[in-house]
mmCIF file of the C-alpha atoms, coordinates in Angstrom:
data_MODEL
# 
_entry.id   MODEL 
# 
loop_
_atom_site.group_PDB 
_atom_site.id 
_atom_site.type_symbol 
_atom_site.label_atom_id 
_atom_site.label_alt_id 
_atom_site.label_comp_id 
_atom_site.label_asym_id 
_atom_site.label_entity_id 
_atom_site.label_seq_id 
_atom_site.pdbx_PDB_ins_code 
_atom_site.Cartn_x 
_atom_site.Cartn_y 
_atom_site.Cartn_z 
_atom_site.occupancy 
_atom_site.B_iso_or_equiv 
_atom_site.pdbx_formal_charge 
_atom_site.auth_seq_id 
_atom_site.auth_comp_id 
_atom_site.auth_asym_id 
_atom_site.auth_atom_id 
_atom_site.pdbx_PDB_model_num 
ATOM 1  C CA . UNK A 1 1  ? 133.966 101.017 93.372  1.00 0.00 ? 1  UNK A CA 1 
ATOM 2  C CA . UNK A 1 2  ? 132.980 97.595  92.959  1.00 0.00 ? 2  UNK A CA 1 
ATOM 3  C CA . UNK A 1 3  ? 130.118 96.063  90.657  1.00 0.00 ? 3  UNK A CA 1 
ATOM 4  C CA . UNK A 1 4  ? 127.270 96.032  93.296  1.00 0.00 ? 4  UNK A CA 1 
ATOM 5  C CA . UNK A 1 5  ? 127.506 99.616  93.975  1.00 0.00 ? 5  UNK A CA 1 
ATOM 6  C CA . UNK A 1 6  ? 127.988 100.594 90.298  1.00 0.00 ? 6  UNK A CA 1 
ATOM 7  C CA . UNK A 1 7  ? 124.458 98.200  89.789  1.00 0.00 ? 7  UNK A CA 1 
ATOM 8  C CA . UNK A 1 8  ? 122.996 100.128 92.733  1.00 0.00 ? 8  UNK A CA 1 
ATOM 9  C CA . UNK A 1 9  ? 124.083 103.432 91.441  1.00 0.00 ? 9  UNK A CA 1 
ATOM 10 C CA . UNK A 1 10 ? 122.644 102.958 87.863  1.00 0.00 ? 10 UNK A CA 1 
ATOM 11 C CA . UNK A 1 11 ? 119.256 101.572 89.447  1.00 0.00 ? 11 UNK A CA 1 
ATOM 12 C CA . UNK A 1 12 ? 119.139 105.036 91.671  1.00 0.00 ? 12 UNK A CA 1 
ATOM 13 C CA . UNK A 1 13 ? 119.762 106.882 89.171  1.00 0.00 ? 13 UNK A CA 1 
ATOM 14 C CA . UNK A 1 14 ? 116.716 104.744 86.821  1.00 0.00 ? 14 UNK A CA 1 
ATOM 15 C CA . UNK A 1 15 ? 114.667 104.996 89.428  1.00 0.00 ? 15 UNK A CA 1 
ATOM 16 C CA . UNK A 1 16 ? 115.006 108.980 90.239  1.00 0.00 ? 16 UNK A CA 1 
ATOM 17 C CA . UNK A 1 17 ? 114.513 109.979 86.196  1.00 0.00 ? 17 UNK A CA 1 
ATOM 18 C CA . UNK A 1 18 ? 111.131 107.465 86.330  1.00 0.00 ? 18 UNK A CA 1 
ATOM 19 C CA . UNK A 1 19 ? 110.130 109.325 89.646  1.00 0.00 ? 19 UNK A CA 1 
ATOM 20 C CA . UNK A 1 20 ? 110.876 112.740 88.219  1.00 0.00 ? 20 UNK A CA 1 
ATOM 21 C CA . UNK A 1 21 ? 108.910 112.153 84.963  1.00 0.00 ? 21 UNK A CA 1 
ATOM 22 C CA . UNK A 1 22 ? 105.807 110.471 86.976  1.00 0.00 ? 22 UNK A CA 1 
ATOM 23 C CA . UNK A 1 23 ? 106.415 113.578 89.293  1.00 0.00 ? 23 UNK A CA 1 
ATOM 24 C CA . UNK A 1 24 ? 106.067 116.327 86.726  1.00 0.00 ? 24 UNK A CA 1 
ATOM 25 C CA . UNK A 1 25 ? 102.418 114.914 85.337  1.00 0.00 ? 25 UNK A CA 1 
ATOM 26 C CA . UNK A 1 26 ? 101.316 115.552 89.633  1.00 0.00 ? 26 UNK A CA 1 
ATOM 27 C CA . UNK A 1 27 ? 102.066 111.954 90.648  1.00 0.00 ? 27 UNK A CA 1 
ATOM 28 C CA . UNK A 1 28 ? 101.590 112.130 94.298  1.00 0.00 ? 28 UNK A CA 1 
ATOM 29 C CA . UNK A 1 29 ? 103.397 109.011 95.045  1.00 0.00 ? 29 UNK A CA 1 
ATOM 30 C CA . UNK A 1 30 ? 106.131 109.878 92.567  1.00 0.00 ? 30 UNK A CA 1 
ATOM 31 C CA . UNK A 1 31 ? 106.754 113.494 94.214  1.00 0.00 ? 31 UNK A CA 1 
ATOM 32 C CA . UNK A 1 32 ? 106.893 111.692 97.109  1.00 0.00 ? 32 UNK A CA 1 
ATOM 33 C CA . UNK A 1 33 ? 109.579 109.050 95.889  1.00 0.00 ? 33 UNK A CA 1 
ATOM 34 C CA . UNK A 1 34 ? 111.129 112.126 93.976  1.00 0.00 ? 34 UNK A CA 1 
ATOM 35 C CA . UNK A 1 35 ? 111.642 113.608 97.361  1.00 0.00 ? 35 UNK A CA 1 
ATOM 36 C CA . UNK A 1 36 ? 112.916 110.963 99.383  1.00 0.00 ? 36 UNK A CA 1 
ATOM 37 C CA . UNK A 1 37 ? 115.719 110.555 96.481  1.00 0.00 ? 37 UNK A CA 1 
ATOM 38 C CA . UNK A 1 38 ? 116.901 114.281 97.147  1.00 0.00 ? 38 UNK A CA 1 
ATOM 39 C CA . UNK A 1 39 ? 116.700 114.047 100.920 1.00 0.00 ? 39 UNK A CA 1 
ATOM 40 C CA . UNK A 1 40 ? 118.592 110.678 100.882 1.00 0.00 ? 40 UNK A CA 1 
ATOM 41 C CA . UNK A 1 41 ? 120.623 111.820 98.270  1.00 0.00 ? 41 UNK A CA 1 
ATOM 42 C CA . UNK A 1 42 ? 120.111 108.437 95.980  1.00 0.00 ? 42 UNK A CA 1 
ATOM 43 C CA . UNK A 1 43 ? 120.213 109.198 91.655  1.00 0.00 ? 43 UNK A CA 1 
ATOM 44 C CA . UNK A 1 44 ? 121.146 112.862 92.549  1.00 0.00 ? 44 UNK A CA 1 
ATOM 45 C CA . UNK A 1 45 ? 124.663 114.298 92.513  1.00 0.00 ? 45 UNK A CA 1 
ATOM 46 C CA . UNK A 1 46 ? 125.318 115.341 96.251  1.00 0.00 ? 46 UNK A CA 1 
ATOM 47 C CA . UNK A 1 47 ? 126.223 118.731 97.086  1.00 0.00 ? 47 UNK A CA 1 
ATOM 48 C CA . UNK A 1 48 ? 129.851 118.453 99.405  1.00 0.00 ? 48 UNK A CA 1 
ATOM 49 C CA . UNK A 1 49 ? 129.301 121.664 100.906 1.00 0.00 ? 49 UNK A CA 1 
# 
């Protein structure tokens, strides 16, 4: 893995634990974000399967 996707990794991952908080006090925009993360699989550990 080189440096940009280690950078872009670490900013997913930033950016999924500020959606989730936002999410959890009914943040539409957030749960929207939150959910885009999952589906695209971005901050979240992927499921192989």
């Amino acid at each position: 893995m080189n440096d940009t996707n280690h950078t872009q990794d670490e900013s997913a991952q930033k950016a999924f634990e500020e959606y989730f908080e936002k999410a959890s006090r009914n943040d539409a925009e957030a749960q929207f974000k939150l959910g885009n993360c999952y589906r695209l699989g971005r901050g979240v550990a992927q499921n192989e399967k």
